[in-house]
C-alpha positions in Angstrom: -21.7 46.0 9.0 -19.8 42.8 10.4 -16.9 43.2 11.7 -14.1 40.9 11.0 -14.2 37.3 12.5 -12.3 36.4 15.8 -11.1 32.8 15.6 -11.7 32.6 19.5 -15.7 33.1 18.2 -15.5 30.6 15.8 -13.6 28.3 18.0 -16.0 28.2 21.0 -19.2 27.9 18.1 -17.5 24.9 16.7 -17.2 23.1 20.1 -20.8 24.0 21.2 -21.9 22.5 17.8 -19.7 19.1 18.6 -20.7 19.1 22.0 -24.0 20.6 22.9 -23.2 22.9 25.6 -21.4 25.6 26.3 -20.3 24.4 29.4 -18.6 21.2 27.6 -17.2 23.4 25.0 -15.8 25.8 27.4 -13.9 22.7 29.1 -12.7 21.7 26.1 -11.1 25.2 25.4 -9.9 25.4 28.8 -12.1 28.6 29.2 -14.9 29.7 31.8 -18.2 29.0 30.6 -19.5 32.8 31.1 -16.8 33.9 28.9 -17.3 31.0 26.9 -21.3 32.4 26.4 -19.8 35.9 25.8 -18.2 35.1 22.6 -20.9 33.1 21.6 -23.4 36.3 21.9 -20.4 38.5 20.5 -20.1 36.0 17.7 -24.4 36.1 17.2 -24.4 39.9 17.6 -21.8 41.3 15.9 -22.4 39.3 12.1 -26.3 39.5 13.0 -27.1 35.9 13.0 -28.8 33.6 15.7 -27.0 30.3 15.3 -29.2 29.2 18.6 -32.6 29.0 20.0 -33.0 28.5 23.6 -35.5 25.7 24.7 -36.0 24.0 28.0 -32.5 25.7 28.7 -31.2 23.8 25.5 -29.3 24.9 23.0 -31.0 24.0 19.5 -28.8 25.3 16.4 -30.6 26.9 13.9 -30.4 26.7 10.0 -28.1 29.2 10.0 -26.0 27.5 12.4 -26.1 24.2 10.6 -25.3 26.1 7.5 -22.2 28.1 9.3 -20.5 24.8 11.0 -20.4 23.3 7.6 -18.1 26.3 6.1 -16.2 26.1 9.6 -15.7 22.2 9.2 -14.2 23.0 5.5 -11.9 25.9 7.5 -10.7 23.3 10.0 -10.6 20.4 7.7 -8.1 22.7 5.4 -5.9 23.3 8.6 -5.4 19.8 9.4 -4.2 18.8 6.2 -1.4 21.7 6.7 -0.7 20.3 9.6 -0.3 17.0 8.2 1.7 18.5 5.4 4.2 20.0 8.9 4.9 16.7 9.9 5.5 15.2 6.8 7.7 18.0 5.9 9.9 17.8 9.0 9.7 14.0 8.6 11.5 14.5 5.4 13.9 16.3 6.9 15.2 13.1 8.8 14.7 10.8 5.9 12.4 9.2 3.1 12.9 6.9 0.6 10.5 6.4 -1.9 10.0 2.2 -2.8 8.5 1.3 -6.4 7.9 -2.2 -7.1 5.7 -4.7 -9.0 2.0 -5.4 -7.4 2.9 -9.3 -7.1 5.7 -8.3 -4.8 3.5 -6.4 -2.1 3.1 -9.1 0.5 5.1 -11.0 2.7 8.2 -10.5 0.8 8.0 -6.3 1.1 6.4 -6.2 4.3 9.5 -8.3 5.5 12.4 -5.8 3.7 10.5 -2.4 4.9 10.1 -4.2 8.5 13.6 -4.9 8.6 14.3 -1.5 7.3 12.4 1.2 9.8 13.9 -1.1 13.0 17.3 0.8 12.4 15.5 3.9 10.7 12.5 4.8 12.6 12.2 8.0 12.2 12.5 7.3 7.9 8.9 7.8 6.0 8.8 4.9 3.9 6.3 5.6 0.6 5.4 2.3 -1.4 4.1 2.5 -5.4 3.0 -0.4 -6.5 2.7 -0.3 -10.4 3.8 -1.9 -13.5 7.4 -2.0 -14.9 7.2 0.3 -17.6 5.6 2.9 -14.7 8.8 1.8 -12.3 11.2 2.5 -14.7 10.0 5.4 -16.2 9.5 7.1 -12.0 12.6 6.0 -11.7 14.5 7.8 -14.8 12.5 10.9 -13.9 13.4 10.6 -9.7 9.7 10.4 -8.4 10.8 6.7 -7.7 14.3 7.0 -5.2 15.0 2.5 -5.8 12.4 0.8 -7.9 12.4 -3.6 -7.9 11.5 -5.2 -11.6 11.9 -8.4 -13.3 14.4 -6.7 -15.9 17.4 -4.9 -15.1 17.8 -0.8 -16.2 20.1 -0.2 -18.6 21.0 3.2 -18.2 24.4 4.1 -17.1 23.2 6.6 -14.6 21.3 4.1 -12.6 22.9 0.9 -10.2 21.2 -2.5 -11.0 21.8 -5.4 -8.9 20.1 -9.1 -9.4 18.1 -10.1 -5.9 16.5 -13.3 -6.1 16.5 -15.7 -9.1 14.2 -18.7 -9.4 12.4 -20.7 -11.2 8.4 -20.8 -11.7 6.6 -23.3 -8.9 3.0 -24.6 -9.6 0.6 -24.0 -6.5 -2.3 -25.7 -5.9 -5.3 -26.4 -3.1 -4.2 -28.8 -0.7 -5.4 -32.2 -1.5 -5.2 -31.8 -5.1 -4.3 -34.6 -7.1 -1.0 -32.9 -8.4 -0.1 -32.9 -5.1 1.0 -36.3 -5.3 3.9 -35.5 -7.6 7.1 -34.3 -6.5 7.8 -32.3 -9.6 4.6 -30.8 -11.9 5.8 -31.0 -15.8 3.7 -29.3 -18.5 1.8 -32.5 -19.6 0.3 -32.9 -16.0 -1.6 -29.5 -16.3 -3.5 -30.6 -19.7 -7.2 -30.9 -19.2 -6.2 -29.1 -15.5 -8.3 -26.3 -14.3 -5.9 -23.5 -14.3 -5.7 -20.0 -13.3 -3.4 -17.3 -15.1 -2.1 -13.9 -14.9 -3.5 -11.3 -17.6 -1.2 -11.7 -21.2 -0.2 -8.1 -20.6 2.1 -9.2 -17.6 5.2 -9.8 -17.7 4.7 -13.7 -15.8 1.5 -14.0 -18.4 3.6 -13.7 -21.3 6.1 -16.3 -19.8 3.4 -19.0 -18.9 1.8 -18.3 -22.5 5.4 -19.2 -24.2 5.5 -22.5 -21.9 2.3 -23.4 -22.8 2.6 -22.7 -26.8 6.3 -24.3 -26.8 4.7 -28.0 -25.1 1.3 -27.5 -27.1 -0.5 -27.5 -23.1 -4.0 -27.1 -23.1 -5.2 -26.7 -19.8 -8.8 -25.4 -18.9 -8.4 -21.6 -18.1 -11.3 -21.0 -15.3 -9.7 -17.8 -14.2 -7.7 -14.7 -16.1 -6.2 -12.4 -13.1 -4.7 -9.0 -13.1 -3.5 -9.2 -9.2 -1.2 -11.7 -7.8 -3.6 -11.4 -4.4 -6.5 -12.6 -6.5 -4.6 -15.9 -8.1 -3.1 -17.0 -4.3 -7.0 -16.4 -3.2 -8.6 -18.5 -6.0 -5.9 -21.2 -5.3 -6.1 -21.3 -2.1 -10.3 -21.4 -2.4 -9.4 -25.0 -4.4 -10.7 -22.6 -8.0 -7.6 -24.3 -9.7 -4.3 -24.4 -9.6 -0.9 -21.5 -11.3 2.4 -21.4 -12.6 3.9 -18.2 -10.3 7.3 -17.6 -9.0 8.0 -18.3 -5.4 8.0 -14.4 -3.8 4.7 -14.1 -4.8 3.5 -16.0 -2.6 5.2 -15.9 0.2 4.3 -16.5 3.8 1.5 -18.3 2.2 2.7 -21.9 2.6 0.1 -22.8 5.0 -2.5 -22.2 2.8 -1.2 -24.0 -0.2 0.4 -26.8 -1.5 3.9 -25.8 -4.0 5.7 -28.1 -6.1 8.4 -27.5 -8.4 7.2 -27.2 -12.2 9.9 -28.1 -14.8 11.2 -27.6 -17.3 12.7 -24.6 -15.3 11.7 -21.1 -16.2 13.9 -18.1 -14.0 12.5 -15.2 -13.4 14.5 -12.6 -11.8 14.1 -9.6 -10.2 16.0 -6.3 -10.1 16.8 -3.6 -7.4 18.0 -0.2 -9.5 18.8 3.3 -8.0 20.3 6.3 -9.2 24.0 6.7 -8.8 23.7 10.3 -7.3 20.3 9.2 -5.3 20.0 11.9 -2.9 19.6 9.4 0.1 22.1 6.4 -1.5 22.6 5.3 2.6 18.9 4.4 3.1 18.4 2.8 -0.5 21.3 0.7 0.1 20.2 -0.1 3.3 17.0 -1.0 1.8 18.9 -2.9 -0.8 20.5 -5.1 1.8 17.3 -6.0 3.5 15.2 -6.5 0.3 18.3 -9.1 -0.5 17.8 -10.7 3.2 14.0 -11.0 2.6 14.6 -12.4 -0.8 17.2 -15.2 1.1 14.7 -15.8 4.0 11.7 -17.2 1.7 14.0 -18.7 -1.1 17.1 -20.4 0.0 15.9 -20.8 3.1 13.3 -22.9 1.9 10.4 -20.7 3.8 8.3 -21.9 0.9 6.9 -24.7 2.3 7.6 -26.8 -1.1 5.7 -30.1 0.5 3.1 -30.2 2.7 
């Protein structure tokens, strides 16, 4: 009959299998190699396996070894996510804050505000959902979201909603297109245009599809996008050009040419938190530096407008 396992057995088995020798695996333990063979043998001779043959004074693992290190890998695999769950958990204890916002915000704009942010928190865990607005709002109501950013404000009198950026749409383009030779892009110039636009179910989609049907603008749609990532890239790779609003694509002025589009269309967006958040310092911390971020591409001009 086996007896019961000895994790020191299993231990020294493991490192021979990653290592090759006993000799390497006893180092690694920090154990002598003859005791390191002992509990190799113990391990062998007390479950009645052999996990080795010996050849040429080589190790060679067996089937039954090959079979045993996977179930051990499992074991250890298990005990390093618990570990990872410690740190997270005493991580926690000094701080996280939970960040929802909208896909087409996950750039420059959020990798600014959380930069900003963890400089005077470093020890804060910092967890980013990107989804729509209907998911954001609904995390938030329900607390699995601690401050959630969206284009329309909560009303809910339990929650704090403040306005963070407002501006208008811009049209970007390829440099070197021929819009570029306007200073402002009005609907007529993007007849007959190739164009590429968000997905209808989006919030910006609906508002470029209401431009478009007010002015009777036609322009040929080449692309339909779900991700603010994929319009910038298509623009920038000279696919077309897009009506967007100006955080979406920032820190990419380099890369594309922006003009203003009029007639104006605001969009705006909307930083909302419960009133009894359980960490209300670092949300309104976060609120401050999502407002700075929001002022360092906008009204700072960080946009590039003309190349």
């Amino acid at each position: 009959m086996a007896r019961a396992l000895n994790l020191r057995q299993i231990e020294i088995f493991k490192a021979v299998m990653e290592y090759g020798t006993v000799s390497q695996a006893a180092d690694v333990l920090n154990i002598s190699q003859p005791a390191a063979s002992k509990l190799l043998m113990q391990l062998e001779r007390e479950n009645g396996l052999q996990l080795f043959s010996r050849q040429k004074g080589r190790l060679v693992p067996t089937t039954q070894s090959l079979h045993l290190y996977d179930e051990v890998e499992r074991i250890f695999a298990g005990v390093r996510q618990v570990e990872s769950a410690i740190a997270l958990i005493r991580r926690e204890d000094q701080g996280r804050i939970v960040v929802g916002l909208p896909p087409a915000l996950t750039g420059a704009f959020i990798q600014r505000a959380i930069a900003s942010f963890l400089d005077r928190n470093p020890n804060v865990l910092c967890l980013i959902q990107s989804r729509r607005s209907r998911w954001l709002v609904e995390h938030l109501v329900t607390r699995q979201v601690d401050v959630s950013i969206t284009p329309t404000p909560i009303e809910n009198s339990n929650f704090a909603t403040e306005r963070i950026v407002k501006h208008p749409l811009v049209c970007i383009m390829p440099p070197s297109h021929p819009l570029e030779q306007k200073k402002v892009v009005l609907p007529d110039d993007l007849n007959d245009i190739e164009f590429i636009t968000f997905d209808l179910d989006s919030y910006t989609g609906q508002k470029i599809d209401t431009i478009f049907q007010k002015y009777s603008i036609s322009p040929k749609t080449v692309i339909n996008a779900d991700s603010v990532a994929s319009i910038r890239e298509f623009v920038a790779g000279g696919q077309g050009v897009a009506l967007v609003y100006p955080l979406f694509i920032a820190g990419m002025g380099d890369r594309l040419s922006i003009r203003p589009f009029e007639p104006e269309t605001p969009m705006e967006q909307f930083l909302s938190y419960a009133h009894d958040a359980r960490n209300k310092r670092l949300i309104q911390e976060f609120a401050t530096d999502a407002k700075a971020a929001c002022n360092y591409f906008i009204e700072n001009k960080k946009m590039d407008w003309v190349k």
